[in-house]
PAKEMI-385052 format. One line per field, with one value per atom (N, C-alpha, C): y, z, x; atom name; residue in three letters; residue number from 1. Coordinates in pm, whole numbers, plus 50000, padded with zeros to 5 digits. Layout:
N
y	(Y_...)
z	(Z_...)
x	(X_...)
atomo	(CA_...)
residuo	(ala_...)
num	(NUM_...)
END
This chain:
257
y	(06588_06585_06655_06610_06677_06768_06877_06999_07010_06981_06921_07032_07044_07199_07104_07147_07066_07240_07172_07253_07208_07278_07204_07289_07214_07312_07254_07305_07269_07255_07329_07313_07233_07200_07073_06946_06960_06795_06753_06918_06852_06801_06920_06837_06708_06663_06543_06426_06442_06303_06301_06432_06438_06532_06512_06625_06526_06561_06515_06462_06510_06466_06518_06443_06444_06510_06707_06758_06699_06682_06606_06479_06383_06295_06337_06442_06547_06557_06624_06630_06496_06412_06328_06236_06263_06191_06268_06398_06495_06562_06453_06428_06314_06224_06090_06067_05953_05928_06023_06081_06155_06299_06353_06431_06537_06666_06770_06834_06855_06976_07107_07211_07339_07413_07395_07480_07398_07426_07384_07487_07478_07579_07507_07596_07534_07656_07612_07746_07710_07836_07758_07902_07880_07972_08025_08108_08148_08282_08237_08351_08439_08546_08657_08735_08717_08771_08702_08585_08447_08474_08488_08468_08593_08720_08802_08797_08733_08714_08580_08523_08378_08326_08331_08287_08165_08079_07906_07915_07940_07900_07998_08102_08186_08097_08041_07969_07850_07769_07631_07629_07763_07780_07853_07916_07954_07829_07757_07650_07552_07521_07458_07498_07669_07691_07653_07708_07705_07521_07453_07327_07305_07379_07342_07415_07533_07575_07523_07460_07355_07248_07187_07140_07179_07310_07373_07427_07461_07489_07653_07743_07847_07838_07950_07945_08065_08039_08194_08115_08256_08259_08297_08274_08340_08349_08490_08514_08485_08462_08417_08524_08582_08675_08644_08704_08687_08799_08697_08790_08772_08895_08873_08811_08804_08777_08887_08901_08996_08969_08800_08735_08721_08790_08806_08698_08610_08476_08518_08454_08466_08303_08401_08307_08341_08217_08219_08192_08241_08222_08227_08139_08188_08078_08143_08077_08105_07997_08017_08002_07934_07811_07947_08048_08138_08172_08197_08201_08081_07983_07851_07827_07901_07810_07936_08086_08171_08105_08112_08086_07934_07830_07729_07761_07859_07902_07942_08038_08120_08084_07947_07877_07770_07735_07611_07596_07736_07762_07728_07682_07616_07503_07430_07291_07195_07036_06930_06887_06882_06831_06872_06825_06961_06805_06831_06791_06830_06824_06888_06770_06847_06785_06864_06818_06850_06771_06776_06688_06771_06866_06969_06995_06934_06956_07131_07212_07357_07345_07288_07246_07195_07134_07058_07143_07274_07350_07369_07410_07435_07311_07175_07065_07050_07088_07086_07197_07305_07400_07377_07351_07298_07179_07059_06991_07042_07152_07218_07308_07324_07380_07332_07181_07020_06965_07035_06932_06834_06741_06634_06662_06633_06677_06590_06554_06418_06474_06443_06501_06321_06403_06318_06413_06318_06356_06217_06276_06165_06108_06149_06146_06239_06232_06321_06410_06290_06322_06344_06455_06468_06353_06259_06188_06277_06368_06425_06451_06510_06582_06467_06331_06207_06190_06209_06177_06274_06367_06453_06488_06445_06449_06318_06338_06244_06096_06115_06045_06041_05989_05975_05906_05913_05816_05878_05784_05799_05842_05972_06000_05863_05775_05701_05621_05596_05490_05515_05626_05698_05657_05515_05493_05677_05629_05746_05933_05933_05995_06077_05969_05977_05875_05858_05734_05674_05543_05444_05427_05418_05422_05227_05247_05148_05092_05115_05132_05228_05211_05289_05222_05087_04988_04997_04986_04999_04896_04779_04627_04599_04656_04645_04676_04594_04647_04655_04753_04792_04874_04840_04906_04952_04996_05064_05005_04943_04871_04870_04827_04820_04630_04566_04470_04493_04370_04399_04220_04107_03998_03915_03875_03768_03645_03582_03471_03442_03424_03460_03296_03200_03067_02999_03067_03000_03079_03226_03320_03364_03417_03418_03526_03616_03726_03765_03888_03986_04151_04204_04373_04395_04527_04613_04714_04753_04819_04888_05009_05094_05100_05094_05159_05217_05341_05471_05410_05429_05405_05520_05497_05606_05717_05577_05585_05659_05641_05691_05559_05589_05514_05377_05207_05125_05047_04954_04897_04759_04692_04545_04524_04363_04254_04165_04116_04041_03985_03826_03735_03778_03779_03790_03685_03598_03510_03604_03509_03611_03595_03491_03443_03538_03653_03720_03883_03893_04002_04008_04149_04183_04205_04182_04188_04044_04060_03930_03944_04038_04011_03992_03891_03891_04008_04076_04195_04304_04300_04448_04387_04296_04270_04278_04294_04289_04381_04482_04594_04622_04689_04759_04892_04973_05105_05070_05008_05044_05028_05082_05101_04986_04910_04846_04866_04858_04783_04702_04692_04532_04516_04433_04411_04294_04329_04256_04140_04014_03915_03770_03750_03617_03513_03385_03311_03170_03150_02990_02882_02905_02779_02773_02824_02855_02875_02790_02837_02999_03057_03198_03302_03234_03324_03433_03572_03693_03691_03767_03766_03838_03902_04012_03998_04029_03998_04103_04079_04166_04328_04223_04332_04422_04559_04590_04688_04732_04863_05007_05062_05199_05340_05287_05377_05304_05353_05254_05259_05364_05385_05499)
z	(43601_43605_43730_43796_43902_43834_43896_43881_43946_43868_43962_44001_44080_44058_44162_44082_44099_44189_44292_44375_44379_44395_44374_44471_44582_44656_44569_44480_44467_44506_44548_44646_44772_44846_44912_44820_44694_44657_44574_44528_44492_44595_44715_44824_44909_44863_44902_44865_44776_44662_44554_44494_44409_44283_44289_44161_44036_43956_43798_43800_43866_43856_43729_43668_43529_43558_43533_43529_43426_43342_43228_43297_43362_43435_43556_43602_43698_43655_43524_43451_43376_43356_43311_43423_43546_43640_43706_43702_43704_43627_43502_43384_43361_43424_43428_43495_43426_43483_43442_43572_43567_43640_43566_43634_43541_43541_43483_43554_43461_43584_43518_43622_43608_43663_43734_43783_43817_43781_43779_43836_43945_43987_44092_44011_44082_44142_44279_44361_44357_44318_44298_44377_44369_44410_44259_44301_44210_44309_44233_44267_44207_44199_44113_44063_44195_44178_44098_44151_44017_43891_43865_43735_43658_43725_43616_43609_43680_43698_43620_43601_43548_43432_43339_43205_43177_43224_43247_43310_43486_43549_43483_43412_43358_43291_43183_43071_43117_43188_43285_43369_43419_43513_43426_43324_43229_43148_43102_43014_43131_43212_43317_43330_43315_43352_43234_43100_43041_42956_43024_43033_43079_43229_43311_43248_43216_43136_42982_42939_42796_42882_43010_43023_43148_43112_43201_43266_43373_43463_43515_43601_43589_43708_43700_43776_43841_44027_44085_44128_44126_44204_44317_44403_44548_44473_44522_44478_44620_44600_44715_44811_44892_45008_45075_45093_45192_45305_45382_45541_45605_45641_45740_45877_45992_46095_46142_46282_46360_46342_46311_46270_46128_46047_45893_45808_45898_45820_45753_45634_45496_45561_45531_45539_45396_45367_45195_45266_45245_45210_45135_45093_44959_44975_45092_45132_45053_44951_44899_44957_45061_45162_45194_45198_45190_45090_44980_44848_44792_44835_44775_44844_44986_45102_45047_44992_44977_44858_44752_44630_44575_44683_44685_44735_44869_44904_44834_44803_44703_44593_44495_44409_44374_44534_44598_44565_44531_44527_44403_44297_44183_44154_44307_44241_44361_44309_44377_44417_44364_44417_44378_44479_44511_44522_44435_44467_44469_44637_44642_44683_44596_44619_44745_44845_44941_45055_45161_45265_45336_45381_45464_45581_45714_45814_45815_45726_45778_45712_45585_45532_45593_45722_45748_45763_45810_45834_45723_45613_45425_45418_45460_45426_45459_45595_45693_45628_45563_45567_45408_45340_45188_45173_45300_45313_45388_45474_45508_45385_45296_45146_45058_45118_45023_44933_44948_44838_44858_44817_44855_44828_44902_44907_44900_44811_44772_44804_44909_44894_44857_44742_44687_44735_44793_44814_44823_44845_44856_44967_45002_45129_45221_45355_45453_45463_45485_45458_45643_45635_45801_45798_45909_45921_45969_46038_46059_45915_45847_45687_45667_45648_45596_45608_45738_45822_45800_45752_45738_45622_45496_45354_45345_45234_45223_45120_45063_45053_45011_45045_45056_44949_44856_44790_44761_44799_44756_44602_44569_44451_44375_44463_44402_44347_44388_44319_44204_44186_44097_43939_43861_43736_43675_43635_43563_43625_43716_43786_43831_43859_43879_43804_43681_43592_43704_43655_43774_43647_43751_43744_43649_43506_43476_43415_43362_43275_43132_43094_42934_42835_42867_42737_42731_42650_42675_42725_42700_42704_42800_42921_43074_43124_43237_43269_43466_43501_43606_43649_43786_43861_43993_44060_44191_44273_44399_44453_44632_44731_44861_44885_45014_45016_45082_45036_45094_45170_45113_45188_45194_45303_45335_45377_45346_45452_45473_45574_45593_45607_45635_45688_45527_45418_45291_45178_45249_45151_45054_45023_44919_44992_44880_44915_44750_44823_44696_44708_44565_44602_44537_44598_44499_44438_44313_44230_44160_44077_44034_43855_43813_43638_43642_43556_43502_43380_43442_43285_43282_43148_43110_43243_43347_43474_43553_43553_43664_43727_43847_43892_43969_43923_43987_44019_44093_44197_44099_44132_44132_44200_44187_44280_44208_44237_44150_44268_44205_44329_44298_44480_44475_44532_44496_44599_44637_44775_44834_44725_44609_44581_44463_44425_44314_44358_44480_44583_44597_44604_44599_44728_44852_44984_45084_45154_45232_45367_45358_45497_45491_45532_45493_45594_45697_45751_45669_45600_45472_45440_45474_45380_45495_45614_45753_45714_45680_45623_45521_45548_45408_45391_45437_45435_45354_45338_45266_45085_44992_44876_44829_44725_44654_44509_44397_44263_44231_44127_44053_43892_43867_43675_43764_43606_43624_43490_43524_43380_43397_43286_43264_43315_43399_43487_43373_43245_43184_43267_43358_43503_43554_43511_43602_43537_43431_43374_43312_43298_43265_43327_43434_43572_43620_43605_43633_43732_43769_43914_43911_43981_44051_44082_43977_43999_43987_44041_44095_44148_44250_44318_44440_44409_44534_44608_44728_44816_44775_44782_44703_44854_44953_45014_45149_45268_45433_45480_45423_45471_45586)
x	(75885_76032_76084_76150_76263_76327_76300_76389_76575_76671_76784_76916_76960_77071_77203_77265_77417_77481_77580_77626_77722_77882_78006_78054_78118_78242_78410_78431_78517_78663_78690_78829_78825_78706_78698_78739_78671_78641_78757_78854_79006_79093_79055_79188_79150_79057_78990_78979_79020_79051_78987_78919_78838_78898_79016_79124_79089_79056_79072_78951_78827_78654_78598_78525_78480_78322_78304_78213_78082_78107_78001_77962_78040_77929_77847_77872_77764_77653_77659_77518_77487_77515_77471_77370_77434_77360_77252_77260_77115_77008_77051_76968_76941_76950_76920_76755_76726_76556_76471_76379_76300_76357_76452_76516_76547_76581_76675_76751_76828_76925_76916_76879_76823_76916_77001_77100_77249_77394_77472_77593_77632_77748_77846_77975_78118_78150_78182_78271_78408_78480_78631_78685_78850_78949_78984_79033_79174_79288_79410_79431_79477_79470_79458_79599_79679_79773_79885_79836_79943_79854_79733_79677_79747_79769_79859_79987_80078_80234_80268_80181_80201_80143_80193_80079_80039_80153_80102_79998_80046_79909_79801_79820_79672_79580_79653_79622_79542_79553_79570_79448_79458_79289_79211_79220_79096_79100_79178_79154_79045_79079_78956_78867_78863_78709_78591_78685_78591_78547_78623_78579_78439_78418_78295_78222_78280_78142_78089_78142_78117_78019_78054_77988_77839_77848_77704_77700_77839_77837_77863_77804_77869_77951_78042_78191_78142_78173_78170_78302_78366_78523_78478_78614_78628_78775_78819_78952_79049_79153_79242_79271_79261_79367_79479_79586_79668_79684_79717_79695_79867_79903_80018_80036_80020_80113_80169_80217_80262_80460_80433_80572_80627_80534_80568_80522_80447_80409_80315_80264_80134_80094_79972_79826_79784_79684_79591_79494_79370_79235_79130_79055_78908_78836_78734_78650_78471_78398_78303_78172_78166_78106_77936_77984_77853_77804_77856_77812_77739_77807_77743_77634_77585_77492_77380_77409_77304_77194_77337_77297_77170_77251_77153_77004_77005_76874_76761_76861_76778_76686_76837_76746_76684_76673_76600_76468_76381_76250_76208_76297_76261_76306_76352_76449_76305_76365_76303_76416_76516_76676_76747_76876_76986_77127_77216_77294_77460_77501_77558_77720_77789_77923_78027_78061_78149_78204_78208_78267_78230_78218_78294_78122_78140_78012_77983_78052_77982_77871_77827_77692_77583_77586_77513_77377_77387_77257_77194_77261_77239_77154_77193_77137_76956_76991_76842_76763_76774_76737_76647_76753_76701_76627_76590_76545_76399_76387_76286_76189_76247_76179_76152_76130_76095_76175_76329_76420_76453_76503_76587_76708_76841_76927_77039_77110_77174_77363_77446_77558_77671_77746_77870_77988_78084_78222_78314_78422_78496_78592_78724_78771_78772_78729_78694_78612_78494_78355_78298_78232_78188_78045_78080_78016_77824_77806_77714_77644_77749_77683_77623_77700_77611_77481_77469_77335_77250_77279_77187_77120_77198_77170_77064_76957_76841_76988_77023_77138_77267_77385_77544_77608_77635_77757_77891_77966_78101_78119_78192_78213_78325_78388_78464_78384_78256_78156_78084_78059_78034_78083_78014_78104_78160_78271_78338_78350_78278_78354_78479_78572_78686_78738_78857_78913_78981_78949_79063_79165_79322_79426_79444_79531_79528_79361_79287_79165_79168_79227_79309_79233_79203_79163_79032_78938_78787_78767_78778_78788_78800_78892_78842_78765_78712_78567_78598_78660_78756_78626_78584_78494_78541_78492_78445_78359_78396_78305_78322_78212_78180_78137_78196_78168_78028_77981_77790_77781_77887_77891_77993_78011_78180_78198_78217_78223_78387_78489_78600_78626_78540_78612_78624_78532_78580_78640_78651_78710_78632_78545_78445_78337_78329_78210_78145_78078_78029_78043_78103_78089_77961_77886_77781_77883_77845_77903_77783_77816_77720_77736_77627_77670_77554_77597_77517_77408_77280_77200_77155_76979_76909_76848_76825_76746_76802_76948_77047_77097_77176_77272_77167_77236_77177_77274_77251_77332_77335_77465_77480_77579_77584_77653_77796_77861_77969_78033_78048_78140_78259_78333_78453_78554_78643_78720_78878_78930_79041_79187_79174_79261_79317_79214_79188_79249_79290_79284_79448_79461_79652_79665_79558_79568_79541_79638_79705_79588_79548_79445_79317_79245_79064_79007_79077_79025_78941_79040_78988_78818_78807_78710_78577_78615_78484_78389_78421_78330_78316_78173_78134_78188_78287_78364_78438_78509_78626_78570_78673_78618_78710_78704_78842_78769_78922_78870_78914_78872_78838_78819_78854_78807_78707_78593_78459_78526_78536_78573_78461_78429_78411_78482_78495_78594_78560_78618_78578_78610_78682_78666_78574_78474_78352_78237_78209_78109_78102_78177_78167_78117_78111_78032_78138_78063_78173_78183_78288_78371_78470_78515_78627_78748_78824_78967_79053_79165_79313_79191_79198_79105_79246_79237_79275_79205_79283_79265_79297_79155_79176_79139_79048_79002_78941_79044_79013_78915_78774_78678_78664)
atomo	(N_CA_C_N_CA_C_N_CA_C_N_CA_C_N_CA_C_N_CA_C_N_CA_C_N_CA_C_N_CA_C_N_CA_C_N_CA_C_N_CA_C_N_CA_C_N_CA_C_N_CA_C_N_CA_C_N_CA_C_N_CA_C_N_CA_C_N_CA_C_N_CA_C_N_CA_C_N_CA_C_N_CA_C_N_CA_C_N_CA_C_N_CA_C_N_CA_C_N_CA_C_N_CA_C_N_CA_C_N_CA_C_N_CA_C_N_CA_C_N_CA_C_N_CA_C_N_CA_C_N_CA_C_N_CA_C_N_CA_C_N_CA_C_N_CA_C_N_CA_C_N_CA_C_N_CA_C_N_CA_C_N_CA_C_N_CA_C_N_CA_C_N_CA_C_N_CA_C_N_CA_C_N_CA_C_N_CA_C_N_CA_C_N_CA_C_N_CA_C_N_CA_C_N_CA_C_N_CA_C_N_CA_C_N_CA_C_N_CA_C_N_CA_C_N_CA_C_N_CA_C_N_CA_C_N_CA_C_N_CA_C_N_CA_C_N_CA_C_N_CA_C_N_CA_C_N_CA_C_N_CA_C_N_CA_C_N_CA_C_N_CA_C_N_CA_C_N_CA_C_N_CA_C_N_CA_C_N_CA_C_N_CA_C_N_CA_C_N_CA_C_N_CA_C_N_CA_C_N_CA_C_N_CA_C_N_CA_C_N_CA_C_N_CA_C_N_CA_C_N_CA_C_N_CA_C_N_CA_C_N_CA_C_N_CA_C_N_CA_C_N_CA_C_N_CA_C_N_CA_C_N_CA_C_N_CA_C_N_CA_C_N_CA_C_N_CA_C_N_CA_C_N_CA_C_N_CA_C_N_CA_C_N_CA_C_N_CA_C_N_CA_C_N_CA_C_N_CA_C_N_CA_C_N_CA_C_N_CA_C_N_CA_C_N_CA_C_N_CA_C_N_CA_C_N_CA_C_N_CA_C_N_CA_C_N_CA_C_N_CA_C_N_CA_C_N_CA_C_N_CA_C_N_CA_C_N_CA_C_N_CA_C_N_CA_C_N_CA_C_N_CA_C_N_CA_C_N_CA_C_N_CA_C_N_CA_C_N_CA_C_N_CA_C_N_CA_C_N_CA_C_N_CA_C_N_CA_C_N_CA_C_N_CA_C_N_CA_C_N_CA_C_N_CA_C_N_CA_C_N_CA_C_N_CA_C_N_CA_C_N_CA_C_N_CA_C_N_CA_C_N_CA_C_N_CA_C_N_CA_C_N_CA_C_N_CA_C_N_CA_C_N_CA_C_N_CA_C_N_CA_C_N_CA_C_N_CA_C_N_CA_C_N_CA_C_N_CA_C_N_CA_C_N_CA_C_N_CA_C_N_CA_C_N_CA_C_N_CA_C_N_CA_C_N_CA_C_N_CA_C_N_CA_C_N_CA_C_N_CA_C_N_CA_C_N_CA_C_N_CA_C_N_CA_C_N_CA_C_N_CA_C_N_CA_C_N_CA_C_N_CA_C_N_CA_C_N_CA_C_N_CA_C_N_CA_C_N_CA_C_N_CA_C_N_CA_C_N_CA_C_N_CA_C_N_CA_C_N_CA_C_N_CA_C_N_CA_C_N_CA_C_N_CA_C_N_CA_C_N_CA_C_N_CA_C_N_CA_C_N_CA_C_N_CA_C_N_CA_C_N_CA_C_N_CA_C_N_CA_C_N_CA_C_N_CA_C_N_CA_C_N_CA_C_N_CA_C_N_CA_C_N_CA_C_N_CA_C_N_CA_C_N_CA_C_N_CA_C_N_CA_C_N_CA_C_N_CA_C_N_CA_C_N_CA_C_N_CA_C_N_CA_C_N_CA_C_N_CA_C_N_CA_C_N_CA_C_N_CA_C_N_CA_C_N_CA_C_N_CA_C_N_CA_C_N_CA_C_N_CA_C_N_CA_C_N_CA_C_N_CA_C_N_CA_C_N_CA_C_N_CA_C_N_CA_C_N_CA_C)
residuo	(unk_unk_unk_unk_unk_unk_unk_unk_unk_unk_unk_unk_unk_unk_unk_unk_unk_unk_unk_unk_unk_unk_unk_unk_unk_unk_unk_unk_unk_unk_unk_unk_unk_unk_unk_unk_unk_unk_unk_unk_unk_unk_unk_unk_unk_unk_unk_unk_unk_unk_unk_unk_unk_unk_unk_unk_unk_unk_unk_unk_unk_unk_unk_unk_unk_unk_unk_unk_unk_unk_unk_unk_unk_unk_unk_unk_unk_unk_unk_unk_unk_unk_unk_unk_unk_unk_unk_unk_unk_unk_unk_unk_unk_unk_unk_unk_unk_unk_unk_unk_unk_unk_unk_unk_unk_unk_unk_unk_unk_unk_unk_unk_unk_unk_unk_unk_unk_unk_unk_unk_unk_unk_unk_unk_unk_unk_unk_unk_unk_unk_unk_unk_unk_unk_unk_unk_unk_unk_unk_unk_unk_unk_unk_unk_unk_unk_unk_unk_unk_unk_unk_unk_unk_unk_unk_unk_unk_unk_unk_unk_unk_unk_unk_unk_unk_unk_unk_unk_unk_unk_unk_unk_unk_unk_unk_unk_unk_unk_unk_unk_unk_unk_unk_unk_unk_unk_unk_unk_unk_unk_unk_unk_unk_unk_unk_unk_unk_unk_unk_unk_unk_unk_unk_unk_unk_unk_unk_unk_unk_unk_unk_unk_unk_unk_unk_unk_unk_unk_unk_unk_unk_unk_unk_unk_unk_unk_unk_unk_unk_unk_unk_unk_unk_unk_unk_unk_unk_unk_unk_unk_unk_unk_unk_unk_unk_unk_unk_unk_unk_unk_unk_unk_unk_unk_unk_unk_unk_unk_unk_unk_unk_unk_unk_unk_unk_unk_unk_unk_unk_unk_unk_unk_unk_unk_unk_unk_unk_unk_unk_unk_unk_unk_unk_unk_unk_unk_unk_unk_unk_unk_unk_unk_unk_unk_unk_unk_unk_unk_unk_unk_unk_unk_unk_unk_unk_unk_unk_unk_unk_unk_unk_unk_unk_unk_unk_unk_unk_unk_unk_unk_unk_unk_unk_unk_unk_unk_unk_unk_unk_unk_unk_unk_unk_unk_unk_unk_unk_unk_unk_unk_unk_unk_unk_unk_unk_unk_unk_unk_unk_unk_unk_unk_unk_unk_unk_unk_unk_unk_unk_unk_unk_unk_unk_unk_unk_unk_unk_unk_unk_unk_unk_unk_unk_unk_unk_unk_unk_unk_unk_unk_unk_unk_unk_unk_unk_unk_unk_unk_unk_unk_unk_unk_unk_unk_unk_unk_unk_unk_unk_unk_unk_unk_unk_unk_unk_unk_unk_unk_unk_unk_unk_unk_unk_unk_unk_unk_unk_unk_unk_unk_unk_unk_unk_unk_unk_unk_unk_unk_unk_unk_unk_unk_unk_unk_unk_unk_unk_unk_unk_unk_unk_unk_unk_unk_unk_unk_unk_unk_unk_unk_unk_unk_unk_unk_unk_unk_unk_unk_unk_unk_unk_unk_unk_unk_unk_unk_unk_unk_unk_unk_unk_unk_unk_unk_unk_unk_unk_unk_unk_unk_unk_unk_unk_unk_unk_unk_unk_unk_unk_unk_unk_unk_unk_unk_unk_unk_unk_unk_unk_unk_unk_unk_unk_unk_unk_unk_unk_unk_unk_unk_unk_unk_unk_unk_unk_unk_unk_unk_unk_unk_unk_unk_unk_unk_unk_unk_unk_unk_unk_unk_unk_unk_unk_unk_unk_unk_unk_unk_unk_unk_unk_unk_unk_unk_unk_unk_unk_unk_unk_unk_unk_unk_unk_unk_unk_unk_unk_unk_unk_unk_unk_unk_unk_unk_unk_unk_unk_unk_unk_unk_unk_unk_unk_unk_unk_unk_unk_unk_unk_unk_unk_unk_unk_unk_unk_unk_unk_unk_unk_unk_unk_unk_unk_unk_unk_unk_unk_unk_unk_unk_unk_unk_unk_unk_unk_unk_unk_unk_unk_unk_unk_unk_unk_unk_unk_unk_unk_unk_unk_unk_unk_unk_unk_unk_unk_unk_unk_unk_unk_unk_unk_unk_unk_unk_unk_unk_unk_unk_unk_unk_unk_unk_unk_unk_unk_unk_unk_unk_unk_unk_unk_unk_unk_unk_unk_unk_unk_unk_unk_unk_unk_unk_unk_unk_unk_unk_unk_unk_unk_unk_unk_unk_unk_unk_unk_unk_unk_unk_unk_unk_unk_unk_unk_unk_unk_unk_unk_unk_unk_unk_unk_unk_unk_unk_unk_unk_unk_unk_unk_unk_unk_unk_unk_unk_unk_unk_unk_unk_unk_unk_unk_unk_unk_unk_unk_unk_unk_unk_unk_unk_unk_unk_unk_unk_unk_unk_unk_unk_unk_unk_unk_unk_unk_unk_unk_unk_unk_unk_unk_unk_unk_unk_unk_unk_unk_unk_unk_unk_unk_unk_unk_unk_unk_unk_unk_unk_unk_unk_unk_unk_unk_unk_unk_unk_unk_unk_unk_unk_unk_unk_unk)
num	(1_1_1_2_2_2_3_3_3_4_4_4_5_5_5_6_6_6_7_7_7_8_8_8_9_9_9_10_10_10_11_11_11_12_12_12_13_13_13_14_14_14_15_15_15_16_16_16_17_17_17_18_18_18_19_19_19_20_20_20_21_21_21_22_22_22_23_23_23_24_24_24_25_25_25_26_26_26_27_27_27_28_28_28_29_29_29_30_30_30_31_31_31_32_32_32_33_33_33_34_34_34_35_35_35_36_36_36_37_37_37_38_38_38_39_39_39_40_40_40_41_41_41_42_42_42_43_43_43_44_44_44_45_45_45_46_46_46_47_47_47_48_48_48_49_49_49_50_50_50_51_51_51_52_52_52_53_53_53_54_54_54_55_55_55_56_56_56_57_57_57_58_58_58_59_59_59_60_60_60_61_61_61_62_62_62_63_63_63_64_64_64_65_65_65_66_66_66_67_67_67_68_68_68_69_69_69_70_70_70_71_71_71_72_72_72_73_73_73_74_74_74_75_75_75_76_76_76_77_77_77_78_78_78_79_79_79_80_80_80_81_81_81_82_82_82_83_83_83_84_84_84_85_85_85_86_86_86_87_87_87_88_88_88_89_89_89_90_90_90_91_91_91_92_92_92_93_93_93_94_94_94_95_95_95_96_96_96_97_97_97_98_98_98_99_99_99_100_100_100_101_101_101_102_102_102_103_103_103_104_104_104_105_105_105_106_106_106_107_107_107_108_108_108_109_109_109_110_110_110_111_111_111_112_112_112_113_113_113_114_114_114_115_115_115_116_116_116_117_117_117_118_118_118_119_119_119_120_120_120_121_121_121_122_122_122_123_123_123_124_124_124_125_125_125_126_126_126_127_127_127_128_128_128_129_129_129_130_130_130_131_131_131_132_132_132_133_133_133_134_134_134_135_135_135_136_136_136_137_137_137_138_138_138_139_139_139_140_140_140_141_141_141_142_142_142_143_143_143_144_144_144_145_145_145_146_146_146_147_147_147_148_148_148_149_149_149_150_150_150_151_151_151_152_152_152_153_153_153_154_154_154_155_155_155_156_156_156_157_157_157_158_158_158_159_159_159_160_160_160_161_161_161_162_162_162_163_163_163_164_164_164_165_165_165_166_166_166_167_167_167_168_168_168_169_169_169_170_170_170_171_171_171_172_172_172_173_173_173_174_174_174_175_175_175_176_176_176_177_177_177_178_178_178_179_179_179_180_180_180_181_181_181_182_182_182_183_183_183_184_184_184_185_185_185_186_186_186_187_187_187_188_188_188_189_189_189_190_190_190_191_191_191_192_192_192_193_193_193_194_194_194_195_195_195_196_196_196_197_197_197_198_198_198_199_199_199_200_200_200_201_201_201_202_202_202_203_203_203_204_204_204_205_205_205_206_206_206_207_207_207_208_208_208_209_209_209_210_210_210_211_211_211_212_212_212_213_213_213_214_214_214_215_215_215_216_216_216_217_217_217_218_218_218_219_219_219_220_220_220_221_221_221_222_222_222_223_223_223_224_224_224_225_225_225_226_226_226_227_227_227_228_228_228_229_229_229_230_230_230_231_231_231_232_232_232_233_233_233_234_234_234_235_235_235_236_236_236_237_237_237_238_238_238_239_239_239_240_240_240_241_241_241_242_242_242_243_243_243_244_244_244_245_245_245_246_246_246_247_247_247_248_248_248_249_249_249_250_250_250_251_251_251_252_252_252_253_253_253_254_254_254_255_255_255_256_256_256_257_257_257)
END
């Protein structure tokens, strides 16, 4: 079994497009296959001085924490600071980014993989380094992702791809089957392609395919569709015009790549 340790920068991956991320499918996907997860940690903020002046927000960020920790995770804070100015201006800071890069080191020596959620290129050495102590090093984020970090992690996925993950907007009904998807083929002179899309099994995350036509699409330009960057969704349906052959409809634009 893979020994697996989940690493979270979290205040990257909220102001990033990653606010309202579903911790329990973290572990579900580093318990998947031939895998466990042996270590699970979120670096978060708080700040301290609102947590005693404020009982909402008190309530609100301990009610979150102990969410992650129901679902495994332990919580190191970085508590917030403020700094003055010579002009009276306040600065905030609570930066975890060393805590998270020690802590992974450290308990690298009992993992086979390391997956780490962030964007942020100050990782990139954390990456090389944990990859020099034989892990594999898998980073998920979501918008404003340092293209270097990419390259440097053994592999990249978009947390938007990620079934369940993040809920797509308008998917309330079970009965929809509203995915997350990357074009992988196009042809623009007849309008007609395919996305890969991901669902979570026993194994962990596997890839599939689903036809898409432009006619099914809330976007007027076949541009969107040149690349494989951009993210769109989609309901996966049965087409009875078509033999029942699934296919991708009211597809739109979720992410420019």
């Amino acid at each position: 079994m893979l020994k697996t340790g989940i690493y979270v920068d979290a205040e990257n991956i909220k102001m990033s497009g990653g606010y309202g991320m579903r911790y329990d499918v973290l572990v579900d996907l580093a318990d998947a296959g031939e895998s466990t997860m042996l270590r699970a940690n979120c670096y978060l903020a708080e700040d301290r001085e609102r947590t005693k002046a404020d009982v909402e927000y008190r309530q609100k960020v301990y009610s979150y924490h102990n969410i992650l920790r129901q679902c495994g995770f332990k919580i190191i804070k970085k508590y917030v600071r403020r700094y003055k100015d010579e002009d009276g201006n306040i600065t905030t800071k609570a930066n975890a980014d060393m805590d998270l890069a020690i802590d992974a080191l450290l308990q690298a020596r009992n993992l086979d993989r390391v997956i780490l959620l962030t964007g942020d290129g100050d990782f990139i050495r954390l990456v090389t380094a944990l990859q020099n102590m034989g892990c594999r090093v898998e980073v998920i984020a979501f918008h404003n992702v340092s293209h270097d970090l990419r390259e440097a992690a053994d592999s990249f996925l978009s947390g938007f791809l990620i079934p369940g993950l993040l809920p797509i907007s308008g998917s309330h009904n079970g009965s929809d089957q509203w995915q997350r998807g990357t074009v992988v083929n196009f042809n623009p002179d007849r309008g007609f392609g395919f996305f890969r899309y991901y669902t979570m099994t026993a194994g962990g995350i596997e890839a599939d395919t689903v036809f898409f036509h432009l006619s099914k699409s809330t976007l007027d330009n076949d541009q969107y569709f040149q690349d494989g960057y951009r993210i769109f969704e989609f309901r996966i349906v049965d087409n009875p015009a078509n033999d029942n052959r699934s296919e991708a409809w009211d597809i739109r634009l979720i992410r420019e790549g």
